[in-house]
SEKOLPA-641847 format. One record per atom (N, C-alpha, C): residue in one letter; atom name; x, y, z. Coordinates in Angstrom, 2 decimals, always signed. Atoms other than C-alpha are relative to their C-alpha. Example, Ala and Ser with C-alpha at 12.3 -4.5 7.8 and 13.67 -1.06 7.14 Angstrom:
% SEKOLPA-641847
<rec><residu>A</residu><atome>N</atome><east>+0.89</east><north>-1.19</north><up>+0.00</up></rec>
<rec><residu>A</residu><atome>CA</atome><east>+12.30</east><north>-4.50</north><up>+7.80</up></rec>
<rec><residu>A</residu><atome>C</atome><east>+0.90</east><north>+1.20</north><up>+0.00</up></rec>
<rec><residu>S</residu><atome>N</atome><east>-0.82</east><north>-1.19</north><up>-0.06</up></rec>
<rec><residu>S</residu><atome>CA</atome><east>+13.67</east><north>-1.06</north><up>+7.14</up></rec>
<rec><residu>S</residu><atome>C</atome><east>-0.77</east><north>+1.09</north><up>+0.73</up></rec>
This chain:
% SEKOLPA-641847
<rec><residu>X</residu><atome>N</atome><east>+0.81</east><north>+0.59</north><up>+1.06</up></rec>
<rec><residu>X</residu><atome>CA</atome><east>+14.93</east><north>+4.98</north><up>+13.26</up></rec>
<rec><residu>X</residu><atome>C</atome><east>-0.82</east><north>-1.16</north><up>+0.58</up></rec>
<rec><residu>X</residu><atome>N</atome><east>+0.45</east><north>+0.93</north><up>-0.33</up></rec>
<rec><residu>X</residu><atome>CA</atome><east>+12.19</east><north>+2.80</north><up>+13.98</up></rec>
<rec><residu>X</residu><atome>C</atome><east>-0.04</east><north>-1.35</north><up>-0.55</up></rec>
<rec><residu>X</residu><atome>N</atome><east>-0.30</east><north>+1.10</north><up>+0.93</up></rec>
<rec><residu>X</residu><atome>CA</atome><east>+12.13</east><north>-0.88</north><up>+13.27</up></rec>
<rec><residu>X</residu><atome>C</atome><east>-1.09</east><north>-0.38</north><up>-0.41</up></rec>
<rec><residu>X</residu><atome>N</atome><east>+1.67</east><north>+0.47</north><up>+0.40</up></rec>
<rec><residu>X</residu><atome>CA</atome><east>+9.31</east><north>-2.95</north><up>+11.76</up></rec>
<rec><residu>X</residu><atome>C</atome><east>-0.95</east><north>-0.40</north><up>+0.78</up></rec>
<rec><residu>X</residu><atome>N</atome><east>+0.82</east><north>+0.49</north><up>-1.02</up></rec>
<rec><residu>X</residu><atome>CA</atome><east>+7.61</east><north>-3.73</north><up>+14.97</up></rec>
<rec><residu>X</residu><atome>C</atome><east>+0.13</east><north>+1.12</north><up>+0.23</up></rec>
<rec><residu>X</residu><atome>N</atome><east>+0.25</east><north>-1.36</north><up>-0.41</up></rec>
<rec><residu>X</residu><atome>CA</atome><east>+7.80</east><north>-0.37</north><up>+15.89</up></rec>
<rec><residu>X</residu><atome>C</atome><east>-1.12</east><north>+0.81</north><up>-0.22</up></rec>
<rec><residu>X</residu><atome>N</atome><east>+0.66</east><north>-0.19</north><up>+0.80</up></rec>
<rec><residu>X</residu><atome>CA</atome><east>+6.57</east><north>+0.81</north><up>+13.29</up></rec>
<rec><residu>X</residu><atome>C</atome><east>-1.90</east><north>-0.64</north><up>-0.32</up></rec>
<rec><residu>X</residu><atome>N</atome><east>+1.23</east><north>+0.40</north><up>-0.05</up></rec>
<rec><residu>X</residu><atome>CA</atome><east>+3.76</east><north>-1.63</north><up>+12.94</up></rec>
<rec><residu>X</residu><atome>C</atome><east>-0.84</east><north>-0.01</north><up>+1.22</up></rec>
<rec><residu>X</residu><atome>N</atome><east>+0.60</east><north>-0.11</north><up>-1.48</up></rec>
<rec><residu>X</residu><atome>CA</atome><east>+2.64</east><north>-1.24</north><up>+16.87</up></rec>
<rec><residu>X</residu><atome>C</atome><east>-0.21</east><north>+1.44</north><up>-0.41</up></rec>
<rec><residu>X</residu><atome>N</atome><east>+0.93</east><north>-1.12</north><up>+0.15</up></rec>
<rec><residu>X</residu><atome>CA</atome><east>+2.18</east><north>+2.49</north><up>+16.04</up></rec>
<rec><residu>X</residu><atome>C</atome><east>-0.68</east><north>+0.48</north><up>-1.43</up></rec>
<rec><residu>X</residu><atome>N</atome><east>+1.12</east><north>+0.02</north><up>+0.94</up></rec>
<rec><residu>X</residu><atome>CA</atome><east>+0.53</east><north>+2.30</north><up>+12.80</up></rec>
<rec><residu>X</residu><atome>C</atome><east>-1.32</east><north>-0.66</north><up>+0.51</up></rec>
<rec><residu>X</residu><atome>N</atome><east>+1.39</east><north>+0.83</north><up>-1.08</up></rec>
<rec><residu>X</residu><atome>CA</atome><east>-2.00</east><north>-0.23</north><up>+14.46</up></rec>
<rec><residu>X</residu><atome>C</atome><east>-0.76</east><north>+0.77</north><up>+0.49</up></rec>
<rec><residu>X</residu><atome>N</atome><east>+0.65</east><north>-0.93</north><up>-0.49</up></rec>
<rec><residu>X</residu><atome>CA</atome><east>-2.61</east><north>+2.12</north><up>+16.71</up></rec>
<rec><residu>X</residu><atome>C</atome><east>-1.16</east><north>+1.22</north><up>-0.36</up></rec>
<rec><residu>X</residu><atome>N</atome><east>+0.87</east><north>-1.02</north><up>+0.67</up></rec>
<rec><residu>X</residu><atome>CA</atome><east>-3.48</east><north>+5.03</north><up>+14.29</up></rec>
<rec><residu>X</residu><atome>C</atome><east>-0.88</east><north>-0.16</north><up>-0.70</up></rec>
<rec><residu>X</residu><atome>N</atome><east>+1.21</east><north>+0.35</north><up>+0.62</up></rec>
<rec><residu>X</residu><atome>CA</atome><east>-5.39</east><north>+2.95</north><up>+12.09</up></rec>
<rec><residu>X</residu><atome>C</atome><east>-1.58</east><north>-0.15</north><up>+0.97</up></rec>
<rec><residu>X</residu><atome>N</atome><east>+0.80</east><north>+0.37</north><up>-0.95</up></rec>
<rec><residu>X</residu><atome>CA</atome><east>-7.55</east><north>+1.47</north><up>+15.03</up></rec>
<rec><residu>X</residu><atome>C</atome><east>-0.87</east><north>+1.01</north><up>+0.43</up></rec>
<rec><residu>X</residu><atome>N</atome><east>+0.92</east><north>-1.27</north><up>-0.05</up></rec>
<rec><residu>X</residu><atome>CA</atome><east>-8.24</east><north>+5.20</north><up>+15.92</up></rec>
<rec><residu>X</residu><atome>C</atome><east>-0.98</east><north>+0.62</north><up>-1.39</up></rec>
<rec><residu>X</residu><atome>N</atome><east>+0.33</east><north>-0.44</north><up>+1.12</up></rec>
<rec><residu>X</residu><atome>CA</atome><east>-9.29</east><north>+6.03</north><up>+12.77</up></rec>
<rec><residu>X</residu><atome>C</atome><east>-1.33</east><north>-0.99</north><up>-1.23</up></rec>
<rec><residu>X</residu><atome>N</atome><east>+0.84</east><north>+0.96</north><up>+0.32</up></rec>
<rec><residu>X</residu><atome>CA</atome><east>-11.41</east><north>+2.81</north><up>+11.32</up></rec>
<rec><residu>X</residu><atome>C</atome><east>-0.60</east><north>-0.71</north><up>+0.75</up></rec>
<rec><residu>X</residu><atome>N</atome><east>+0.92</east><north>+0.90</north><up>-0.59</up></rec>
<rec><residu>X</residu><atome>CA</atome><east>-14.19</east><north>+0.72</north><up>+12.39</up></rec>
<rec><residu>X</residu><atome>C</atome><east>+0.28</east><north>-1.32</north><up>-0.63</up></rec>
<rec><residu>X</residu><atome>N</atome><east>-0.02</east><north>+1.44</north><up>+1.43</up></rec>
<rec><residu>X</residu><atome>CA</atome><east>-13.72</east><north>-2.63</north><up>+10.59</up></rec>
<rec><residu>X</residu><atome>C</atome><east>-0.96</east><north>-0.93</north><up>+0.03</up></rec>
<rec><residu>X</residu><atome>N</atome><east>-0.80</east><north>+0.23</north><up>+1.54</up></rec>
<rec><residu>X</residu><atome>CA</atome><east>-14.46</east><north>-3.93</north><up>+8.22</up></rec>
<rec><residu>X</residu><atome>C</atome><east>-0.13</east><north>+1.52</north><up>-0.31</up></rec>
<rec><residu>X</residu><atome>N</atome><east>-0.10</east><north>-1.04</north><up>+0.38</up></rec>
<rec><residu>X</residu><atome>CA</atome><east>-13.46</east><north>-1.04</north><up>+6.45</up></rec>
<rec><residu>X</residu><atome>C</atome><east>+0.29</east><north>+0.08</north><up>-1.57</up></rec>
<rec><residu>X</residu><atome>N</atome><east>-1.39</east><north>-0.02</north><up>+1.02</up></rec>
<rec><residu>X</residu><atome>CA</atome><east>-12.51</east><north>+0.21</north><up>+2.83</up></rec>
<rec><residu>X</residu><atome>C</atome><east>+0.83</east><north>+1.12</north><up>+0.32</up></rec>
<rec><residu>X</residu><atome>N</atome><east>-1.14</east><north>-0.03</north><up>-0.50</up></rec>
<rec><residu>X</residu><atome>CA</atome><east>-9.18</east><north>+1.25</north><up>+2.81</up></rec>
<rec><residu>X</residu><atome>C</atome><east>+0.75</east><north>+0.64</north><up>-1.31</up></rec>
<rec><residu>X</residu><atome>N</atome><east>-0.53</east><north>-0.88</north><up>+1.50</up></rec>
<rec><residu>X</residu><atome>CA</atome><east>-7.44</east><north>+3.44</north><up>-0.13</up></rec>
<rec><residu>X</residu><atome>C</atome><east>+1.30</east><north>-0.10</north><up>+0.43</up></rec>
<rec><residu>X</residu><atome>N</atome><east>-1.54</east><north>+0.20</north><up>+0.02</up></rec>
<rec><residu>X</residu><atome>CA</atome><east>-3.90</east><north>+2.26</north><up>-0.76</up></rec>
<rec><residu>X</residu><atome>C</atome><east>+0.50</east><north>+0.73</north><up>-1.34</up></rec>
<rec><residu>X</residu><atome>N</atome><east>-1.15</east><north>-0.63</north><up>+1.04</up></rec>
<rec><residu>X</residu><atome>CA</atome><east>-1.29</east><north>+4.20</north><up>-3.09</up></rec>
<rec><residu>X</residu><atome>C</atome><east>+1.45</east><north>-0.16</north><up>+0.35</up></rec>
<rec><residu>X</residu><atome>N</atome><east>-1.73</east><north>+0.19</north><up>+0.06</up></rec>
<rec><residu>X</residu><atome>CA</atome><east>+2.29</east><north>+3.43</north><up>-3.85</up></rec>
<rec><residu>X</residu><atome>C</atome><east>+0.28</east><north>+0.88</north><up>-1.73</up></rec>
<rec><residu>X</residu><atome>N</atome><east>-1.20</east><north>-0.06</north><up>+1.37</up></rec>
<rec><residu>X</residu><atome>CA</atome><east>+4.72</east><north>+4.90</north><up>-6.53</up></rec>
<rec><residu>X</residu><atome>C</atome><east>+1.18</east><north>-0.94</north><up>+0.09</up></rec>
<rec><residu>X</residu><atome>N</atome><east>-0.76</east><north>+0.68</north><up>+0.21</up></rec>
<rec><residu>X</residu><atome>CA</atome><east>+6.81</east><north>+2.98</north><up>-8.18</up></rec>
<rec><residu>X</residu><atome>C</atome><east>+0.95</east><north>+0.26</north><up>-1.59</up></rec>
<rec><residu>X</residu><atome>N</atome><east>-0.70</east><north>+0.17</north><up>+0.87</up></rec>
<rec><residu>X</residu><atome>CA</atome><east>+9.54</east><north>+2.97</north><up>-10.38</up></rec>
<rec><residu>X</residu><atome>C</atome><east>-0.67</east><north>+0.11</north><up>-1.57</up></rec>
<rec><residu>X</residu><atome>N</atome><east>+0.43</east><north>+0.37</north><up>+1.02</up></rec>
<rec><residu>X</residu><atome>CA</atome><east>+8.03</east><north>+2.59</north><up>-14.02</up></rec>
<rec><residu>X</residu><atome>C</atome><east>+0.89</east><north>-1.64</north><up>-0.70</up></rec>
<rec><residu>X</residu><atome>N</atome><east>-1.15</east><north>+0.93</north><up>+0.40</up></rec>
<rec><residu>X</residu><atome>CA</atome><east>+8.89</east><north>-0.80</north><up>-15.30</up></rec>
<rec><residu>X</residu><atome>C</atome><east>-0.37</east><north>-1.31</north><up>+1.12</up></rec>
<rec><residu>X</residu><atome>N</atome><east>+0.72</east><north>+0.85</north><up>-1.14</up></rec>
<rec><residu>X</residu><atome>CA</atome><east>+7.54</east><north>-2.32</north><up>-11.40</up></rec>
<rec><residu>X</residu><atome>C</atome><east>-1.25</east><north>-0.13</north><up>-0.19</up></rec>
<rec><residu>X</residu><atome>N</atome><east>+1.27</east><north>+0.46</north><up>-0.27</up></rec>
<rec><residu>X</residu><atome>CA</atome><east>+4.08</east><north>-1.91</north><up>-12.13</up></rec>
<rec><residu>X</residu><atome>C</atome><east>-0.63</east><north>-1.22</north><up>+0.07</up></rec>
<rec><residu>X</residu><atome>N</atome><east>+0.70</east><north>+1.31</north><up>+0.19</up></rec>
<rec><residu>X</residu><atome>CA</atome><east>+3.48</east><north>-5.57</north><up>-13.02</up></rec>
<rec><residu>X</residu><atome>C</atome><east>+0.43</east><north>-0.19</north><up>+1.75</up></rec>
<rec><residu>X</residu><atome>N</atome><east>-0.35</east><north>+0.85</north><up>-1.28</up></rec>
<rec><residu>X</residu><atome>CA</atome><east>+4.90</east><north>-6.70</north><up>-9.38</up></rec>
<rec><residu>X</residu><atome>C</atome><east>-1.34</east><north>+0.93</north><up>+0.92</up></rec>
<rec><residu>X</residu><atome>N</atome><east>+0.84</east><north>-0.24</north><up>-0.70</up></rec>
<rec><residu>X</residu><atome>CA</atome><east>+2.17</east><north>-4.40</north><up>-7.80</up></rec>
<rec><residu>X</residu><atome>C</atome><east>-1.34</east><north>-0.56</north><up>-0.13</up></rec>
<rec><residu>X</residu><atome>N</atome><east>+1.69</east><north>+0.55</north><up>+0.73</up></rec>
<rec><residu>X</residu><atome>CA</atome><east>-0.81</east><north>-5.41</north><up>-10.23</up></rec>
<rec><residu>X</residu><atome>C</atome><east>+0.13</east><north>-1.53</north><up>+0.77</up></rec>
<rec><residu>X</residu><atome>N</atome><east>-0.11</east><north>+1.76</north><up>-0.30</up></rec>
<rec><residu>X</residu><atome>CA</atome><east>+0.58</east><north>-8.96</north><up>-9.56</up></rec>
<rec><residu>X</residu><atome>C</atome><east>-0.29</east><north>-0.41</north><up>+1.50</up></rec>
<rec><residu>X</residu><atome>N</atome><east>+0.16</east><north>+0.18</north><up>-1.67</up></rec>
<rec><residu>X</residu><atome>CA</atome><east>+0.23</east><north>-8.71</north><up>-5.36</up></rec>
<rec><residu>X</residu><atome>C</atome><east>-1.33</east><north>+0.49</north><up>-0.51</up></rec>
<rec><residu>X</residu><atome>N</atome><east>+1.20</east><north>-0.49</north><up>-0.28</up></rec>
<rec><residu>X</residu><atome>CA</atome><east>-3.18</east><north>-6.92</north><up>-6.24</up></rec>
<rec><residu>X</residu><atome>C</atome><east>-0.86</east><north>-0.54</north><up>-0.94</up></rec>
<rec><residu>X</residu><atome>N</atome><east>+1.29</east><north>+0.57</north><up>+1.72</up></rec>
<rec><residu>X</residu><atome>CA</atome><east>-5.22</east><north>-8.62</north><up>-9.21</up></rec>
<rec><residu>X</residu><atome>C</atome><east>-0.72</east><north>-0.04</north><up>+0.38</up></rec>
<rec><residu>X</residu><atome>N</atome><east>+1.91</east><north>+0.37</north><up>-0.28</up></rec>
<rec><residu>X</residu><atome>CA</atome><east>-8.72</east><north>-9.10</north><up>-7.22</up></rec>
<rec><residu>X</residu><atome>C</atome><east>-0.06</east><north>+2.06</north><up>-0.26</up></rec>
<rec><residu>X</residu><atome>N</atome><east>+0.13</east><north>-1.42</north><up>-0.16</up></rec>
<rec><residu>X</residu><atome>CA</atome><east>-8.17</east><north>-5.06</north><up>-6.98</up></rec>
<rec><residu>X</residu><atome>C</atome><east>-0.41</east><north>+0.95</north><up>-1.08</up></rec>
<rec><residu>X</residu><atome>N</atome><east>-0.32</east><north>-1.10</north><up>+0.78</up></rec>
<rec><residu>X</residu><atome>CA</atome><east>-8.92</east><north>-2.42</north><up>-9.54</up></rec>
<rec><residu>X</residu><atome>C</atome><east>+0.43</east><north>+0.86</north><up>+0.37</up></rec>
<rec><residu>X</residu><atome>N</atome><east>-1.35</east><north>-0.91</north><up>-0.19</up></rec>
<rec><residu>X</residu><atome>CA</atome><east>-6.35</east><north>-0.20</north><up>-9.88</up></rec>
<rec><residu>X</residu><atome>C</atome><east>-0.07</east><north>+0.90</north><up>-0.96</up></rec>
<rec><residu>X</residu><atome>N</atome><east>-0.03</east><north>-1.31</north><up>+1.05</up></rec>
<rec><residu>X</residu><atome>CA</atome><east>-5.79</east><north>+3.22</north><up>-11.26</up></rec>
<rec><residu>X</residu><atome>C</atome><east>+1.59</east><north>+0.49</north><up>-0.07</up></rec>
<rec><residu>X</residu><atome>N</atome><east>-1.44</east><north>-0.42</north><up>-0.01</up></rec>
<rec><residu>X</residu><atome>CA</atome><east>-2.29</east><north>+4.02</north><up>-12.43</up></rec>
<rec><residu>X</residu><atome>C</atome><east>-0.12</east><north>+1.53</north><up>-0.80</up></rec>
<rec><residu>X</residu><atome>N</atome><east>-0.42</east><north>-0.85</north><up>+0.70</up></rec>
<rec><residu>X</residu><atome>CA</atome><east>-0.75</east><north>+7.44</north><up>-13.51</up></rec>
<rec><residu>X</residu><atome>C</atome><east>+1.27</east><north>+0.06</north><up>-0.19</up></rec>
<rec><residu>X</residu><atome>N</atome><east>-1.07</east><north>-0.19</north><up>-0.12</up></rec>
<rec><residu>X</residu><atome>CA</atome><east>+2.22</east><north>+7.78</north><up>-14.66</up></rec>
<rec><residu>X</residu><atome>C</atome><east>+0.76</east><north>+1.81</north><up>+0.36</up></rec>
<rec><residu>X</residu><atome>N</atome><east>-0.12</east><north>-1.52</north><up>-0.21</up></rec>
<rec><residu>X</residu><atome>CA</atome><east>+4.66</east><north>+10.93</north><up>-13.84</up></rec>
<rec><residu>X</residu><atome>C</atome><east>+0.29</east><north>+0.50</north><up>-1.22</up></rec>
<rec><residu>X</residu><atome>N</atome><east>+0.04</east><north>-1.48</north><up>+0.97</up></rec>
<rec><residu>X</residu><atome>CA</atome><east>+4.98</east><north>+14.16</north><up>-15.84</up></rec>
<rec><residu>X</residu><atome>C</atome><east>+1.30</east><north>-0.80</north><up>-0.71</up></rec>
<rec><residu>X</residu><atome>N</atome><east>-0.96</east><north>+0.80</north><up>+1.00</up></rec>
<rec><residu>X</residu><atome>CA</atome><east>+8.48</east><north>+12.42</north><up>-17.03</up></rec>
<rec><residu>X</residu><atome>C</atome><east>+0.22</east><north>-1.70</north><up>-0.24</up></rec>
<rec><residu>X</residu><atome>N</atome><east>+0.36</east><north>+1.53</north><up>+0.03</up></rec>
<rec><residu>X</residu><atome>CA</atome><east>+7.63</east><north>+8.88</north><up>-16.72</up></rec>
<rec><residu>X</residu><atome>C</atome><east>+1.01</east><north>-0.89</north><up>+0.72</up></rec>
<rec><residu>X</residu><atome>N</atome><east>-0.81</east><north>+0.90</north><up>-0.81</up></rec>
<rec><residu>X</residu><atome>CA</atome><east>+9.91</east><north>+7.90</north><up>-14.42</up></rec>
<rec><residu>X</residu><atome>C</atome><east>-0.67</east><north>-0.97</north><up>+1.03</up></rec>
<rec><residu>X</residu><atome>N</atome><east>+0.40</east><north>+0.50</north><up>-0.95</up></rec>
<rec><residu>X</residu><atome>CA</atome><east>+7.64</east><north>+6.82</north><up>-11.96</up></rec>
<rec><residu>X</residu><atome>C</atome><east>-1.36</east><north>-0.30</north><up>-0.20</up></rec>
<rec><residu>X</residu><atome>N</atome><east>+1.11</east><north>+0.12</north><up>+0.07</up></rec>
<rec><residu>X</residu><atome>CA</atome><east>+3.87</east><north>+5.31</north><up>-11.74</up></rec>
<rec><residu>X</residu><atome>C</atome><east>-0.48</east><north>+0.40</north><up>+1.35</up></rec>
<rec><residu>X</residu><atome>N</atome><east>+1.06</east><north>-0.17</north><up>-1.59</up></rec>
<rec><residu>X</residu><atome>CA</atome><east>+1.45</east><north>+6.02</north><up>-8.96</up></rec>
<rec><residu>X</residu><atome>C</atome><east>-1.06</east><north>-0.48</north><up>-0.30</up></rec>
<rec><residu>X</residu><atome>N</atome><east>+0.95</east><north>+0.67</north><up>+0.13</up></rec>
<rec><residu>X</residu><atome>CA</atome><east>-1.07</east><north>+3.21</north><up>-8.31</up></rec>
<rec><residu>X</residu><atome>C</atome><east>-1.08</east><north>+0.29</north><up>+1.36</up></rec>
<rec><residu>X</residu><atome>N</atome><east>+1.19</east><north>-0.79</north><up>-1.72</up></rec>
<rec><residu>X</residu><atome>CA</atome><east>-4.30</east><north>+4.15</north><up>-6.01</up></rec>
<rec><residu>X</residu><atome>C</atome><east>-0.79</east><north>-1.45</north><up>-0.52</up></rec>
<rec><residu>X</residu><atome>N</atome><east>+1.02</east><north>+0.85</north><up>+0.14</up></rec>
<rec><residu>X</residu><atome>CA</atome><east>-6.84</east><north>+1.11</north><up>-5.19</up></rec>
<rec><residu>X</residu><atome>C</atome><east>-0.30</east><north>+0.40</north><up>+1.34</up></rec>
<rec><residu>X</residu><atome>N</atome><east>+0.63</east><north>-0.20</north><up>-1.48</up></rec>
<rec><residu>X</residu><atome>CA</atome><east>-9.42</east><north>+0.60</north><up>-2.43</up></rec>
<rec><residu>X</residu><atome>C</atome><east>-0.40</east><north>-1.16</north><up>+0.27</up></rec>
<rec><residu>X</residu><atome>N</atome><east>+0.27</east><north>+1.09</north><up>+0.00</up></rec>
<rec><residu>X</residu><atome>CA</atome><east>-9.80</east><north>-2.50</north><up>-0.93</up></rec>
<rec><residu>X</residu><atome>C</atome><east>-0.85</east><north>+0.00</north><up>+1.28</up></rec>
<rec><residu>X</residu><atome>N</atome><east>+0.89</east><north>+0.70</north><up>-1.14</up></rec>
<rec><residu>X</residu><atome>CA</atome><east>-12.72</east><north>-4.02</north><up>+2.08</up></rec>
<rec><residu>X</residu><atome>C</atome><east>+1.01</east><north>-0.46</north><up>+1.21</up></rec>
<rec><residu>X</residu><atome>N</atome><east>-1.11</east><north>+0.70</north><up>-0.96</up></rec>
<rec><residu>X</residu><atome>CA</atome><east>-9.77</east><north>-4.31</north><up>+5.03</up></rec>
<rec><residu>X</residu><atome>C</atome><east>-0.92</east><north>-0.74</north><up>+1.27</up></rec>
<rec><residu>X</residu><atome>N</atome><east>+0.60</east><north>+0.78</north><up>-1.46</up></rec>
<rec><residu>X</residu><atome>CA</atome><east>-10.82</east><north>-6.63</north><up>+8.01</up></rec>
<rec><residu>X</residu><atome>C</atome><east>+0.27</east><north>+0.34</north><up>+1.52</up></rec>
<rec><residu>X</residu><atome>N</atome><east>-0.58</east><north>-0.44</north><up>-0.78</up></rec>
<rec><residu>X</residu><atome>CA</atome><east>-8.48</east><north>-5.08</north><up>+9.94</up></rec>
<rec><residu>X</residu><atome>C</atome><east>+1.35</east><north>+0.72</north><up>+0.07</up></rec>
<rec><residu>X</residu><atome>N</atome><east>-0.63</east><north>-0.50</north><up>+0.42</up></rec>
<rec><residu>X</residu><atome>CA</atome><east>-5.61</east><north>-2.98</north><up>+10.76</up></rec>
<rec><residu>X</residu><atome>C</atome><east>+1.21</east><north>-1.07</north><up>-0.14</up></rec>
<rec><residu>X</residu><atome>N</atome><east>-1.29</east><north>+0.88</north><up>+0.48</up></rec>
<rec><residu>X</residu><atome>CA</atome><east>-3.20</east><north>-5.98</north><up>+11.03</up></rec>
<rec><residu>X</residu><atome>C</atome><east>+0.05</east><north>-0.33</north><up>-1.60</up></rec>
<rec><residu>X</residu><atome>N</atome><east>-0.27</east><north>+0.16</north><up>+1.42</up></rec>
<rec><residu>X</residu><atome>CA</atome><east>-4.57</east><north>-6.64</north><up>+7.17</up></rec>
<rec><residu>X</residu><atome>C</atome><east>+0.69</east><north>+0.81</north><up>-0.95</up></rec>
<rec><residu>X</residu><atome>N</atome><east>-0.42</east><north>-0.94</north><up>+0.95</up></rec>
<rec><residu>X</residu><atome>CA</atome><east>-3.77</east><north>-3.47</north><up>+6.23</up></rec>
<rec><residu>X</residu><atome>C</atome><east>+1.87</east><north>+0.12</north><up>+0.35</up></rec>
<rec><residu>X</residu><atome>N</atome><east>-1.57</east><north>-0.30</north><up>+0.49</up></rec>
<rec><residu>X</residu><atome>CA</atome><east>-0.20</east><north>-3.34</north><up>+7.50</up></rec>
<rec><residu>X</residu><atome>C</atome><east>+0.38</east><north>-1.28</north><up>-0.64</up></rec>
<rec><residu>X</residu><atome>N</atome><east>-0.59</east><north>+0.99</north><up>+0.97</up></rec>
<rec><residu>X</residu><atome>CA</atome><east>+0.26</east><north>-7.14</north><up>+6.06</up></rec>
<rec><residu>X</residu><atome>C</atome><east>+0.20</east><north>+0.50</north><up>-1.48</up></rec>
<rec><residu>X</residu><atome>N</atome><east>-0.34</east><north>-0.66</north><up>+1.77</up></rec>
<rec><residu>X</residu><atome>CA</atome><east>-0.30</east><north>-5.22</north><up>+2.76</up></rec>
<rec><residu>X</residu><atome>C</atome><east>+1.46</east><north>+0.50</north><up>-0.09</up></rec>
<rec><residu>X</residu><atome>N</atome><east>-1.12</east><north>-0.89</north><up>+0.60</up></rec>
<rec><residu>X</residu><atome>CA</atome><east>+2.03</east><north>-2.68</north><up>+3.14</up></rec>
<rec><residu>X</residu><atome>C</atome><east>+1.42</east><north>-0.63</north><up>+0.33</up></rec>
<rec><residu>X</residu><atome>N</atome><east>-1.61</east><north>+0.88</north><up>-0.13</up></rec>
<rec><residu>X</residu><atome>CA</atome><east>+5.07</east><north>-5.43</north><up>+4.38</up></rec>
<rec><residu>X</residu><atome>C</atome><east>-0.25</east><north>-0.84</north><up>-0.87</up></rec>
<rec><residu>X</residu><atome>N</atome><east>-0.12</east><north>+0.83</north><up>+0.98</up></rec>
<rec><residu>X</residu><atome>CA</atome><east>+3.86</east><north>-7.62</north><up>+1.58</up></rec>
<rec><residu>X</residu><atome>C</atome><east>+0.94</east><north>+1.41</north><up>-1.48</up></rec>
<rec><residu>X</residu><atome>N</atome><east>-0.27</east><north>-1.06</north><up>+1.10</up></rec>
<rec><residu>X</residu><atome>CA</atome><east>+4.32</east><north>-4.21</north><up>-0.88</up></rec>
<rec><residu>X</residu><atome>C</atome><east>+1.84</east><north>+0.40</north><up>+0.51</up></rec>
<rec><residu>X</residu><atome>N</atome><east>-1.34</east><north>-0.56</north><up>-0.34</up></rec>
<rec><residu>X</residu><atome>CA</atome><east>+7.58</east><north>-3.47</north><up>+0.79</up></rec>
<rec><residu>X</residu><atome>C</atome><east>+1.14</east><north>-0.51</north><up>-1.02</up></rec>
<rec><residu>X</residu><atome>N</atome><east>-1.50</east><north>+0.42</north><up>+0.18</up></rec>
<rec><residu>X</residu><atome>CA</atome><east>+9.40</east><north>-5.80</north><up>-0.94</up></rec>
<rec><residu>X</residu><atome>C</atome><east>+0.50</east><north>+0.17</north><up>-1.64</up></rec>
<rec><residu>X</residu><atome>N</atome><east>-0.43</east><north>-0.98</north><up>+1.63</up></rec>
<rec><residu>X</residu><atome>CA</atome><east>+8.85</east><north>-3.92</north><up>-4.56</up></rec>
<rec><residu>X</residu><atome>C</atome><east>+1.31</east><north>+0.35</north><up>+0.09</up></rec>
<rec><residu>X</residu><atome>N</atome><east>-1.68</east><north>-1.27</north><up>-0.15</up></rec>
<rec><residu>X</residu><atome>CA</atome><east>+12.45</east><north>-2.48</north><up>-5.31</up></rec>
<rec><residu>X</residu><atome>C</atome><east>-0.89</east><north>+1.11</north><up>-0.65</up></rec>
<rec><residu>X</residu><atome>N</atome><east>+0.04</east><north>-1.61</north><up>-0.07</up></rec>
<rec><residu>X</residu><atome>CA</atome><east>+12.07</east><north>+1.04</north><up>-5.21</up></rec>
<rec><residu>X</residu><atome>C</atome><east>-1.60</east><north>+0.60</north><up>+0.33</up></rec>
<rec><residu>X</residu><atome>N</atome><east>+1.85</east><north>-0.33</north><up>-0.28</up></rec>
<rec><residu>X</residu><atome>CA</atome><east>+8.23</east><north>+1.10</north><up>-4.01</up></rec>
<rec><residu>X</residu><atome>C</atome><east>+0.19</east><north>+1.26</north><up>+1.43</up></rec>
<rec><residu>X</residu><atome>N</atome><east>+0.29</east><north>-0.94</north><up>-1.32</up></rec>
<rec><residu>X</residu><atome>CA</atome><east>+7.27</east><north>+3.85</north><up>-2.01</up></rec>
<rec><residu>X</residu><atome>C</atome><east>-1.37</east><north>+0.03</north><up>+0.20</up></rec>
<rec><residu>X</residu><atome>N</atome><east>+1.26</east><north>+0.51</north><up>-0.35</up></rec>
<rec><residu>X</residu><atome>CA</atome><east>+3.98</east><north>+3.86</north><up>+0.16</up></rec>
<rec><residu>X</residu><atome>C</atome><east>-0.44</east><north>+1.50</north><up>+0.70</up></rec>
<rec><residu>X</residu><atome>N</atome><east>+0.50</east><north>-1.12</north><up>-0.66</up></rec>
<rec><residu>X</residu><atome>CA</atome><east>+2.02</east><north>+6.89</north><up>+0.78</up></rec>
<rec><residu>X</residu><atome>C</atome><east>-1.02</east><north>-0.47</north><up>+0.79</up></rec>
């Protein structure tokens, strides 16, 4: 299992291949139903599109934000980590 430096040294990587920066940047997480405020609340400059699921257990939030870089973009996703029960597509 990799750890969070691991992890973030080869995300880096793939982003870096993949973007020029500045870039926008399309983030989605599901979450729990019930968490959405803790995501809106890390994201308020953002508009955000939520759906909830077919039984409402879960939301799925998509935004797109102007990243600077790929270190911004993984700061997101270790700021988002610390949702309980967030998952990060």
């Amino acid at each position: 299992m990799m750890d969070q430096q691991q992890w973030a040294d080869s995300f880096r990587e793939k982003l870096n291949q993949h973007y020029r920066w500045p870039s926008p940047y399309m983030f989605k997480f599901i979450v729990p139903s019930g968490n959405e405020t803790a995501v809106r609340n890390l994201f308020s400059i953002a508009p955000l599109s939520e759906k909830a699921s077919a039984n409402g257990k879960y939301t799925s939030i998509t935004f797109q934000l102007t990243m600077h870089s790929a270190d911004a973009v993984i700061e997101i996703y270790i700021t988002a980590s610390k949702i309980e029960g967030l998952i990060a597509l």
